[in-house]
N, C-alpha and C positions, 0 to 999 in steps of 0.2 A: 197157693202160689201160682197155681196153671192159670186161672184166673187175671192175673197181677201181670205175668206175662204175656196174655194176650193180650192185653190194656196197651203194654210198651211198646209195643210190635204194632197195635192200630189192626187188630183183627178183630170181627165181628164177637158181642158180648163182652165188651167191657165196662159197657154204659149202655143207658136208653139212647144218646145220640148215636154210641157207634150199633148197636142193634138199629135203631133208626134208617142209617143208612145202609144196615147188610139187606135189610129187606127191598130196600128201593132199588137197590143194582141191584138185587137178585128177579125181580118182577119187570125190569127195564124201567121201572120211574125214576121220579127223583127223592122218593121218599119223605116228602115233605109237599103239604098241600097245597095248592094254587097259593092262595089267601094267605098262608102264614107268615108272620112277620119274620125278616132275617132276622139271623142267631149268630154270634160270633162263634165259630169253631173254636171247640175246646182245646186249650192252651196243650202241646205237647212236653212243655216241663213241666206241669201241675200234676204229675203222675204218680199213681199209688207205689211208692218204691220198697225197697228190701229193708231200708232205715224204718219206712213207718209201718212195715210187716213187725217188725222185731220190738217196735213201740207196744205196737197191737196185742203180741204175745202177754208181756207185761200187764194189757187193759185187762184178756181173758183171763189170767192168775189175778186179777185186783176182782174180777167177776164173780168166780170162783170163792174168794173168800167172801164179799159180800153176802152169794147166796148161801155157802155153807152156815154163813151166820144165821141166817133167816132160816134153814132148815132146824138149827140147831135149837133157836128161840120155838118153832113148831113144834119140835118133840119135845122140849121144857113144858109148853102150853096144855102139850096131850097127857104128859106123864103127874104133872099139879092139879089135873081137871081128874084125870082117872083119881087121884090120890084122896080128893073133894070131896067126888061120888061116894069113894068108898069111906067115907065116912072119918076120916083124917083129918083132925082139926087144925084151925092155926096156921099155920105156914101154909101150906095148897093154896088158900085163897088168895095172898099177897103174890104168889109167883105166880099163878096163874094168872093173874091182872098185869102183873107186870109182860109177863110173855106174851097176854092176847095182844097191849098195846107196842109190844116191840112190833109183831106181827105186821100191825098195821101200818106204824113207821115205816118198815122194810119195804113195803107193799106199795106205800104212797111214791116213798124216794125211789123204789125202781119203776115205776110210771114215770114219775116226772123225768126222769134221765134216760130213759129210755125212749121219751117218746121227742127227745131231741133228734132224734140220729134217724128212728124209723117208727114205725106206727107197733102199739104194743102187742104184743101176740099176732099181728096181720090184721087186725079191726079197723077200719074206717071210723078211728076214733076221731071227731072233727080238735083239731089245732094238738094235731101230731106228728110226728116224722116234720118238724118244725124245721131244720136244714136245709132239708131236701127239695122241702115245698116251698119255703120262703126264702130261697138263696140269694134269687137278684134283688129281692126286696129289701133284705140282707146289705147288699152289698150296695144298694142306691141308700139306705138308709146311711154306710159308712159313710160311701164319699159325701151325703149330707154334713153330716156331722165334722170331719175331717174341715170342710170348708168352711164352716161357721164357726169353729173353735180353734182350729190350728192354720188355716189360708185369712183371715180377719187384717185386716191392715194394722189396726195395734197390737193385736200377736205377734203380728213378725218384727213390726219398728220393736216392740220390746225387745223381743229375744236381740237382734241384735246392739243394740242397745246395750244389752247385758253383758254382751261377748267382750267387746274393751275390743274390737279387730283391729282399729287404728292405733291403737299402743304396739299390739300384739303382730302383726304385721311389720311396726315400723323395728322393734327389734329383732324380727326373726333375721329382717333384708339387712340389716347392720352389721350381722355374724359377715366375716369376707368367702367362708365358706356355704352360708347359702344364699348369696349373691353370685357365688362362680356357677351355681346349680342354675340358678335361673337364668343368668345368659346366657350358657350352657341349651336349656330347654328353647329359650326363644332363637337361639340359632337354627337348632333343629328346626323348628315350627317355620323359619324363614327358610331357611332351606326348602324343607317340604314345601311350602307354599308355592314358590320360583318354578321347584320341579313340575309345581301339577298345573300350572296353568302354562296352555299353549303360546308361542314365541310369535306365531303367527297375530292371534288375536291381540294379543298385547300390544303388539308393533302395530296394528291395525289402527287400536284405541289411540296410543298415545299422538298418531300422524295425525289424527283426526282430529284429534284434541289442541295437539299444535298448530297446525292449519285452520282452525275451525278459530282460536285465540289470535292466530295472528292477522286474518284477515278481519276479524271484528276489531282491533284497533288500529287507528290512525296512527301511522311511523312518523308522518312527517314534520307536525309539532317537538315529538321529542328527542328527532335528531335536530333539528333545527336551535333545541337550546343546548343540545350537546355541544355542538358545533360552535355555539356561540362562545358557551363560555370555555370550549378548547381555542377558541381564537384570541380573546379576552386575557388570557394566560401564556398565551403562546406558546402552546402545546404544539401548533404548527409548527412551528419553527424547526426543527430535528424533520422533521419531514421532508421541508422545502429542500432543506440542507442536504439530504439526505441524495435528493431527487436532481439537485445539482451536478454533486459529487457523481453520481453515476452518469449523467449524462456529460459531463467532462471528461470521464476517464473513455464512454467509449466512442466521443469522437475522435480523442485522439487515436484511439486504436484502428477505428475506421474511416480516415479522412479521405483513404481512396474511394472507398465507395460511397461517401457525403456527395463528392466532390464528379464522380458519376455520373451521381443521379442528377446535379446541377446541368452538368453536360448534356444527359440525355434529353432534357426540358427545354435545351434551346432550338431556337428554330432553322430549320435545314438549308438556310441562305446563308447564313453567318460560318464565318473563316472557324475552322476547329480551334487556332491557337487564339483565337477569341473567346468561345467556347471555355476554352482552360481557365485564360485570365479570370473570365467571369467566375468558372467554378472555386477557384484558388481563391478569388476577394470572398465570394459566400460562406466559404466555408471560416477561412480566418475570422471574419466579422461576428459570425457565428460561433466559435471557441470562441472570441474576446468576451460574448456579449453572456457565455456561459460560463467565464472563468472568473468575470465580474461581479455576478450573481453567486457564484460559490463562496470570492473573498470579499462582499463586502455588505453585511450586513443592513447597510441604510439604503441598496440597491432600490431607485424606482420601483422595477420588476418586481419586488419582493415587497414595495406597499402596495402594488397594485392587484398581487395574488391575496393582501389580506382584505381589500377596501373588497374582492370577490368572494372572499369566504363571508366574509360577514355580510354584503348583501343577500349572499344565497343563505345566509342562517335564518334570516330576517322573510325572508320571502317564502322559506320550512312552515313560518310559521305563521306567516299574512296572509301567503298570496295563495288564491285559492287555485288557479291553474296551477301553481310549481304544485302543491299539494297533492292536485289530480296525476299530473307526473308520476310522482312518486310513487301515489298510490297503484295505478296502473304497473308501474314497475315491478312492485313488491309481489303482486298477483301472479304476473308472469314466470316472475324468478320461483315463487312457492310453487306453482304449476308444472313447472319443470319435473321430469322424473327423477333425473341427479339428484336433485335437491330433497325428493320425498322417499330417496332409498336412503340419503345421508338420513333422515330423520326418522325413517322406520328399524335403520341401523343400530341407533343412538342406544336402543333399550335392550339389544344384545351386548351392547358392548355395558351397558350398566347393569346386568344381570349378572353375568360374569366377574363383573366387579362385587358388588354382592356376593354372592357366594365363596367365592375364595376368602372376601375378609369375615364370613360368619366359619367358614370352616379352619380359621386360622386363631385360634388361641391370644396371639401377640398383635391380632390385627390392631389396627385403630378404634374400629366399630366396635371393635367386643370389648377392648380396654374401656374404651370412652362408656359404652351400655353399663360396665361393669360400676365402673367409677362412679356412674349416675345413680344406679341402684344402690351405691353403699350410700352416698350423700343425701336420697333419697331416706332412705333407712333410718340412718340416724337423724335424720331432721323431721322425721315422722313419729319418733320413738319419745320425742319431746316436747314438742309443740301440740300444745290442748288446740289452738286453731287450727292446725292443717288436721290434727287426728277429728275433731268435730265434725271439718268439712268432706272429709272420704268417708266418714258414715254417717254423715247427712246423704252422701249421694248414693252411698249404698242399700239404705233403709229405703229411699226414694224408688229405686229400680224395685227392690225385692217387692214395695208395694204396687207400683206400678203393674210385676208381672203377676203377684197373685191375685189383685184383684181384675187385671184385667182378662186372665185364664185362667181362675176361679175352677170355669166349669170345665175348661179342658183337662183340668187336672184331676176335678173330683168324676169328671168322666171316665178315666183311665182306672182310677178304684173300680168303679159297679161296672162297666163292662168288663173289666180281667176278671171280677166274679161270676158276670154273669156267662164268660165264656167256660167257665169250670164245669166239668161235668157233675149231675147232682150226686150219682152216689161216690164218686172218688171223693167229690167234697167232703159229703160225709163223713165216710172213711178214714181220711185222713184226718178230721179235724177231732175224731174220736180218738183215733191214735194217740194225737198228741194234748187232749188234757182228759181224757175217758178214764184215765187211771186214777185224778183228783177225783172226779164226776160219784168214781164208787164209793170214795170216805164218805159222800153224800147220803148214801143206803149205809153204808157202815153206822156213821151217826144216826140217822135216818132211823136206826134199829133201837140203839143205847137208847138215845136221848126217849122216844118212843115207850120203853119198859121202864125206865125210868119216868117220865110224867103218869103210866098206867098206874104203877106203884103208889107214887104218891097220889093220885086222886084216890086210889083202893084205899089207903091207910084215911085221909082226910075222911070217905065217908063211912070208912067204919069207928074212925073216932069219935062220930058224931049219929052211929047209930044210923047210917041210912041200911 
């Protein structure tokens, strides 16, 4: 156990790597040769723990009776052989056979299991202590295997294939309670999203993006057929109307100061009460000529603002100088900073919006998300085409990813093995089937005095 805890703790002598490195901070190197290839540092959850201590106990009592057996067959062997000598007929010979060949049973299966884990007795017995020494080879050989049996593109389209996910799926989301779960999580996830990305960059993106769209198309075309067919319609018309009405009501309100300014424009020879007259005619003729255009619909004036809308529609969308206009215009007004704080504004004020309606239960979004997902659900829980076509696209990707990271996958097997330290690998892997390993010697033993037996009887029934 002192052992086991210096392992957890990362103190010198837990392993060859961690003795590896107490020598090399102890000498000031680095413990490790110019030339040698890097080594993934061993995994610090892959540790011999208290769980595979008390496994272990277990292996030593499965040990224990193993070798008690094979003692026990020994002194059967010793006590049939003395009984032989001394001249005992009959039975000595049949158990003595039988016990030599348990003997060797016992003998063989604790070689071969034994020389899994470490080399038998301490001998340089070659293709022993087999874990230890063939770990990563071990472990390149799984993620081999792993990849060409279970990463295969028909592996995986089967197994899904098998699963039915498109039936199964489409009635999980039909339930109305795990349809509230999942709107539920994708709030959250929206949520979270919103929070983690900065306001700044956003509002960056999105001006840029608007700016960047609206100077790449031409306005002027298709205000030009807006315009048209608002003309076309007479969608103008409440406009005109509109623009009359107000300029009616506030000359009436202001006819002193109309009537002013007419005064002030005249020239400084002319009698004041001249002056007046002229102002008093301008301004009257001026209400007539805006009070006639307010009531009367067939007003000149008012074909002659249409014969200019529609000219000017026409020329949105012919004339290449009005175009350049426009165009020029449009650049200007976007250039403006007003204009690009209205636009970098835009995405705080729709984050906000967002949020409140994912963090509101009774929002819109989440009713509608929800609603979507049940309808979703149950139209996926019945329909052989739509369940087909989501695992068609799902087999698609699954093949897609395994075959195209194959190796990144079956790379994450052999280097996690090959960062394992060799003797905790060991250790642990003995922990956990070492105890089967012993029924191996146990039978190992039977089966063994048992075949001795019978070849002993076979060749003495035949006189060998």
């Amino acid at each position: 156990m002192e052992r086991i805890e210096r392992t957890r703790s990362g103190e010198p002598g837990g392993g060859p790597v961690e003795r590896a490195q107490a020598r090399g901070g102890a000498d000031g190197s680095s413990g490790t040769a110019a030339s040698a290839p890097a080594r993934p540092a061993p995994l610090a959850s892959f540790a011999y723990t208290a769980a595979d201590e008390e496994k272990r106990r277990g292996v030593r009592r499965m040990k224990t009776t193993a070798t008690g057996l094979l003692l026990l067959v020994a002194l059967v062997y010793v006590l049939a052989t003395w009984a032989k000598n001394a001249g005992v007929g009959g039975w000595p010979g049949f158990v003595a056979a039988a016990a030599e060949a348990g003997m060797v049973g016992a003998l063989a299966d604790w070689f071969a299991v034994t020389a899994l884990f470490k080399r038998p007795l301490g001998l340089p017995i070659p293709h022993t202590a087999i874990i230890p020494t063939k770990k990563d080879q071990l472990g390149a050989s799984l993620g081999s295997f792993v990849g060409e049996n279970f990463l295969a593109g028909d592996v995986v389209r089967g197994r899904i294939q098998a699963l039915g996910i498109g039936g199964r799926l489409g009635a999980w989301l039909a339930e109305p309670a795990h349809a509230d779960r999942v709107t539920a999580e994708l709030a959250t996830a929206l949520r979270g999203a919103l929070t983690v990305l900065r306001d700044s960059d956003v509002q960056a993106v999105v001006s840029e993006a608007i700016t960047r769209r609206a100077n790449a198309a031409e306005v002027g075309p298709g205000l030009g057929k807006m315009l048209e067919k608002i003309v076309a319609d007479g969608g103008h018309r409440r406009v005109v109307d509109l623009i009359c009405l107000r300029a009616h009501d506030w000359l009436v309100l202001h006819a002193d100061s109309v009537m002013d300014a007419v005064q002030g424009g005249a020239p400084g020879w002319t009698p004041r009460f001249v002056d007046k007259r002229v102002g008093e005619r301008v301004y009257k003729e001026l209400l007539r000529f805006v009070t006639e255009m307010r009531d009367m619909p067939g007003h000149p004036a008012r074909a002659s603002i249409d014969t200019f809308l529609t000219d000017f529609a026409a020329d949105l969308q012919t004339d290449s100088d009005t175009r350049a206009r426009v165009e020029r215009l449009k650049t200007e007004i976007l250039g403006r900073a007003e204009v690009q704080d209205v636009i970098s504004s835009a995405w705080a004020s729709v984050r906000m919006m967002i949020i409140a309606a994912a963090e509101d239960e009774q929002s819109e979004l989440r009713l509608r998300a929800r609603a979507s997902l049940l309808t979703f659900g149950a139209r996926l829980a019945t329909d052989g085409r739509m369940q087909a076509k989501l695992e068609g696209w799902l087999e698609d990707a699954a093949v897609y990813v395994v075959t195209r990271y194959r190796r990144e996958i079956t790379s994450l097997i052999s280097d996690t093995v090959a960062s394992w330290d060799a003797d905790q690998t060991s250790k642990k892997i003995e922990a956990h089937i070492g105890r089967d390993l012993q029924f191996i010697r146990i039978n190992g033993t039977v089966v063994g005095a048992l075949a001795g037996l019978l070849i002993y009887t076979v060749s003495q029934a035949f006189g060998a």
